[in-house]
N, C-alpha and C positions, 0 to 999 in steps of 0.2 A: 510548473513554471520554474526555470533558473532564476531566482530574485537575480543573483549576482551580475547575470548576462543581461539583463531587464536595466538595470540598476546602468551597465557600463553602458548601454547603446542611450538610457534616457539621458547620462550627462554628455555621451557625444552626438547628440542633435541637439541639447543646449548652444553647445559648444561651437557647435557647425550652424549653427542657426534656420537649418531643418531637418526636416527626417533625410528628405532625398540627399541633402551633399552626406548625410552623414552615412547614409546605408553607401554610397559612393566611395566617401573614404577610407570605409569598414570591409567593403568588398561584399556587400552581403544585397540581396535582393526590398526592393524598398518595402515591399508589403510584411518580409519576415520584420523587420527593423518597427514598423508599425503597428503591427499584432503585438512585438514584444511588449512595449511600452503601453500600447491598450493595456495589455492583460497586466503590467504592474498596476495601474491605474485603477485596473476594478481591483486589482487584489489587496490597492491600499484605501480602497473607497473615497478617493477620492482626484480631482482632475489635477496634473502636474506640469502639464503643458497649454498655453496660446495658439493657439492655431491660426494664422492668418492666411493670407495667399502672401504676402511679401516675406513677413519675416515669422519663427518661431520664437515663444517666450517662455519661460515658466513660470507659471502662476504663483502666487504666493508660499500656498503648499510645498510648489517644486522646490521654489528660491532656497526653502527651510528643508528639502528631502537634498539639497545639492551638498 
């Protein structure tokens, strides 16, 4: 895994406030953009993001990974 690449798409779906606008504004297919960020998340053991249907959050963890 690219941490780095991981690391850039988890704070622009903060930032975008989901995965989708941000794999949109990144140009990149929404499922790579969400596998990336899974796979930080197991490789930091632990969850970094909220997932709702409205809006994205990041969890406390993220707040403190951002």
């Amino acid at each position: 895994m690219d941490r780095l690449e991981a690391m850039s798409l988890f704070v622009a779906a903060v930032e975008a406030g989901s995965l989708s606008a941000a794999a949109r504004h990144l140009g990149m297919p929404l499922a790579t953009v969400s596998r990336k960020v899974s796979e930080l998340e197991r490789h930091l053991n632990t969850r970094l993001l909220n997932r709702s249907a409205r809006r994205l959050t990041p969890t406390d963890a993220g707040q403190a990974y951002l």
